[in-house]
N, C-alpha and C positions, 0 to 999 in steps of 0.2 A: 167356793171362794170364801177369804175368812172376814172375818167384820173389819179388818183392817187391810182390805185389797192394798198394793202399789199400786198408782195409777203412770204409765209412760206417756208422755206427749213429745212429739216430736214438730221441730219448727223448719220449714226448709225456707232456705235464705239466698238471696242472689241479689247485691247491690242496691240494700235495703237500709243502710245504716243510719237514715233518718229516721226509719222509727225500729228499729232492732232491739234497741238501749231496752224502751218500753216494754217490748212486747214479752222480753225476758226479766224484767223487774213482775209486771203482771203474772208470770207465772210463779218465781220464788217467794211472791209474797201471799202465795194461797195459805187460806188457813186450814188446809187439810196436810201433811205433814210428811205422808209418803207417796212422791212424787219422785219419777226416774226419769230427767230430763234432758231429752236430745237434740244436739243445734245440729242441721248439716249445710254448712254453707260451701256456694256452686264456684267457688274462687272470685270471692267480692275483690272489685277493684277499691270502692269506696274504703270509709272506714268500719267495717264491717267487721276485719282481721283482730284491731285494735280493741273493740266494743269484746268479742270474743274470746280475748285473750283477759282482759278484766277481769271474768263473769266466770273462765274456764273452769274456776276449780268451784267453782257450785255446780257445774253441769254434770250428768252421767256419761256425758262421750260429747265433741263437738270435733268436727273438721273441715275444713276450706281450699277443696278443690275441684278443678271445671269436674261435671256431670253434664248429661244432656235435658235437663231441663224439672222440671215440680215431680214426676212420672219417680222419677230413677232417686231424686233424693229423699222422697217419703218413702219408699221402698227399701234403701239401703237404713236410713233411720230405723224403720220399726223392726228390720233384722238385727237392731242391736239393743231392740226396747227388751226389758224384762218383767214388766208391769202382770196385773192381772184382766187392767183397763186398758183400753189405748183410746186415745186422740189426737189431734195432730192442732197447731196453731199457724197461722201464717204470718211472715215476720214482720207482717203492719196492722195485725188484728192484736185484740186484747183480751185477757179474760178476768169477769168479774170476780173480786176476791174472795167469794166466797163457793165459783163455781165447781170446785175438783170434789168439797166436799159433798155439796149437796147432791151430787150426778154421784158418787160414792153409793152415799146413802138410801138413794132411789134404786141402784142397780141391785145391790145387795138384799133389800128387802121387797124385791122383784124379781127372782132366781128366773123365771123365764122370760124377763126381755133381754134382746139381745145386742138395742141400739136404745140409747136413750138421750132427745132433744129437746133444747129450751129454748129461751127468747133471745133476740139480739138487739142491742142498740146500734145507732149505725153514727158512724164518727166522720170527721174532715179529713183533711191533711197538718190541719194544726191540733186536732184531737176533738174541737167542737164538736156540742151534740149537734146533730141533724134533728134525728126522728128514733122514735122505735120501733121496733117492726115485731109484733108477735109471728109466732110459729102456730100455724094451724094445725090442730090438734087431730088431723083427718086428711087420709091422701099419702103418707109417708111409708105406705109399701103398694105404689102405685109407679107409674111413669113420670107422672108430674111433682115425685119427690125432689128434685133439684129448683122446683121455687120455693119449696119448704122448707126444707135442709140446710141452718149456715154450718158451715165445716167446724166454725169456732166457738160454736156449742153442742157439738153432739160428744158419747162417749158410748164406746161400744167396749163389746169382752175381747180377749183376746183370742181364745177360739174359735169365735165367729168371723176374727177376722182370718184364722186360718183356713176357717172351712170354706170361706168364700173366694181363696186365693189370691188374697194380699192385692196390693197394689198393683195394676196395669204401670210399670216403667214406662214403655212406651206412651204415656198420654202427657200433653202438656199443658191443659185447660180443666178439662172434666174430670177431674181423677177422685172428687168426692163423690158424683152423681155414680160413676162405675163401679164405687167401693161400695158404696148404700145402697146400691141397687140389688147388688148381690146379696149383702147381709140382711137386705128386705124379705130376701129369696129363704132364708135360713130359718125366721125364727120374727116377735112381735117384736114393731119400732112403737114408741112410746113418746107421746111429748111430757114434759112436765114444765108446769107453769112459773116458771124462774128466769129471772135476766142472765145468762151464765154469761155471753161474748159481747166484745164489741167490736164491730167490722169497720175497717175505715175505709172512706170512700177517698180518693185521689188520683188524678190524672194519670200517674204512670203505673196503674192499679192492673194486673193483668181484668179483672173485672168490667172495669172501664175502655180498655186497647185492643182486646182480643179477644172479645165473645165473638165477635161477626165473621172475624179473618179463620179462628184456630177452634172458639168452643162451641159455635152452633153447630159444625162438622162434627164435632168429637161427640157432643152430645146426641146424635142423629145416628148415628155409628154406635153409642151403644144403646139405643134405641131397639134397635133391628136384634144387636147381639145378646140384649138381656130380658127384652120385654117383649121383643116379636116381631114389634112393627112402629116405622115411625109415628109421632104423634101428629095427627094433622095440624096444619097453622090457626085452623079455626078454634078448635077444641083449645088449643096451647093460647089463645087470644081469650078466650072463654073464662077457662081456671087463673091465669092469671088476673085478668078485671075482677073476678067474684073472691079472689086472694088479698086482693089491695082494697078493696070494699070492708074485708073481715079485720085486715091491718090497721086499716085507716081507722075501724070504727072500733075495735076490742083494743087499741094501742092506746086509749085514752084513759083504760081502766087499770093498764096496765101497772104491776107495784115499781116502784122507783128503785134504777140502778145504783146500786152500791158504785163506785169508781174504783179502779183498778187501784192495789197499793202500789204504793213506791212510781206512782205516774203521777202529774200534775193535774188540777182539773180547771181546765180554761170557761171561760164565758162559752153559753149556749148562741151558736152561730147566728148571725143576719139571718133576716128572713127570708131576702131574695135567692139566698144560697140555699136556706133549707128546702125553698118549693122546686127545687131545679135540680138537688144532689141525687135523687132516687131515679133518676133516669140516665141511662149510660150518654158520653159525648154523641153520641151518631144519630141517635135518635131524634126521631122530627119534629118531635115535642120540645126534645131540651134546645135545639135549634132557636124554633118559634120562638119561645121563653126566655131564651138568654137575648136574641131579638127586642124584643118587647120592652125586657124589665133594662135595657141599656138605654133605652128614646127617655 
């Protein structure tokens, strides 16, 4: 790989247009310079067509029609990425504008990593900060890589992602846990200690709507097909509490997020919202809490 990789990232998009705008301003305004940039949107009804049509002639390829879901549009995406890197962004996350280079620079003068992640900040729906959430620097070629892992800060090479055979089309939740799982399989994952993404949290977030219905299944299923055996619910109760313990307490140390260019940067949210946002709607906790903080 030469000192000046291409790096592809691909965004897959489906009736997203409230935060679409962003989340492709955050990427053209990286200050790393050779980026090979792919929208594939799933036939947005919103304005979605319109955002894309703007923005088209900065893109490396973008187009907008139905697909069967996150599976099939990262998949036809990265068959048309040319990069040396790939990563993928989703169309309501962000990335810090400094992160294409630094994940560059790390890969590059680390010829044998094969996956390399950072930190996340975690966002609203109006963009407010929430929290930050470091990345545990340990566990990320394990089973329990999908509480470590945000999608919108990793970058991996791109023949890792052939040798581990690309994207499951088929999946419509877990399609990062299946991809890292495999490229865990291949070669070392690496965290390095940088804010690269910022993940936004929001109600009609597949995050938020469909871990219980579509991604606890998908994740259980590759479970079995990557790593052998499901993870018991105790062990998975375990890693997660001693995860949010490491978050909670190394997030305070953490260095300060650069803010995405060419995005606005609003006031840091109510507090009521930030103690409530890191917990999905269904959950018993966020129940109780939304309870509570409303008397």
């Amino acid at each position: 790989m030469s000192a000046t990789p291409t790096v592809s990232i691909v965004t897959p998009s489906y009736n997203q247009g409230a935060y679409l705008e962003q989340t492709i301003r955050s990427v053209l305004a990286q200050s790393y310079p050779r980026i090979n940039y792919v929208v594939i949107d799933g036939g947005s009804t919103d304005e979605s067509l319109s955002i894309l049509q703007r923005y088209g002639n900065r893109l490396a390829y973008w187009h907008s029609h139905r697909d069967s879901g996150l599976g099939e549009a990262l998949a036809e995406g990265f068959r048309r990425c040319t990069g040396d890197i790939f990563a993928y962004l989703n169309s309501d996350d962000l990335l810090a504008p400094n992160a294409v280079e630094e994940a560059v620079r790390f890969l590059v003068s680390h010829p044998g990593v094969v996956l390399v992640y950072g930190d996340r900040v975690c966002i609203d729906d109006k963009g407010r900060l929430l929290y930050v959430r470091p990345s545990a620097p340990f566990g990320a070629r394990s089973p329990y890589l999908y509480m470590l892992l945000g999608q919108e800060s990793c970058f991996w090479r791109r023949d890792a992602y052939w040798r581990a055979g690309g994207v499951n089309p088929e999946l419509r939740f877990a399609v990062d846990y299946d991809l890292f799982s495999r490229i865990a399989k291949i070669g070392p994952v690496t965290h390095c200690d940088r804010i690269w993404g910022f993940f936004r949290k929001h109600p009609s977030s597949k995050t938020m709507t469909s871990y219980a219905s579509i991604g606890l299944g998908e994740v259980r299923t590759i479970q079995r097909a990557v790593w052998g055996a499901e993870i018991p619910r105790t062990c998975t109760c375990l890693i997660a509490t001693l995860y949010r313990l490491y978050a909670g307490g190394y997030g305070a140390y953490i260095e300060r997020a650069r803010w995405p260019g060419g995005v606005p940067k609003p006031p840091v949210a109510p507090w009521r919202t930030r103690v409530t946002s890191s917990l999905r709607h269904e959950h018993f906790l966020r129940r109780t809490a939304d309870r509570l903080l409303r008397r």
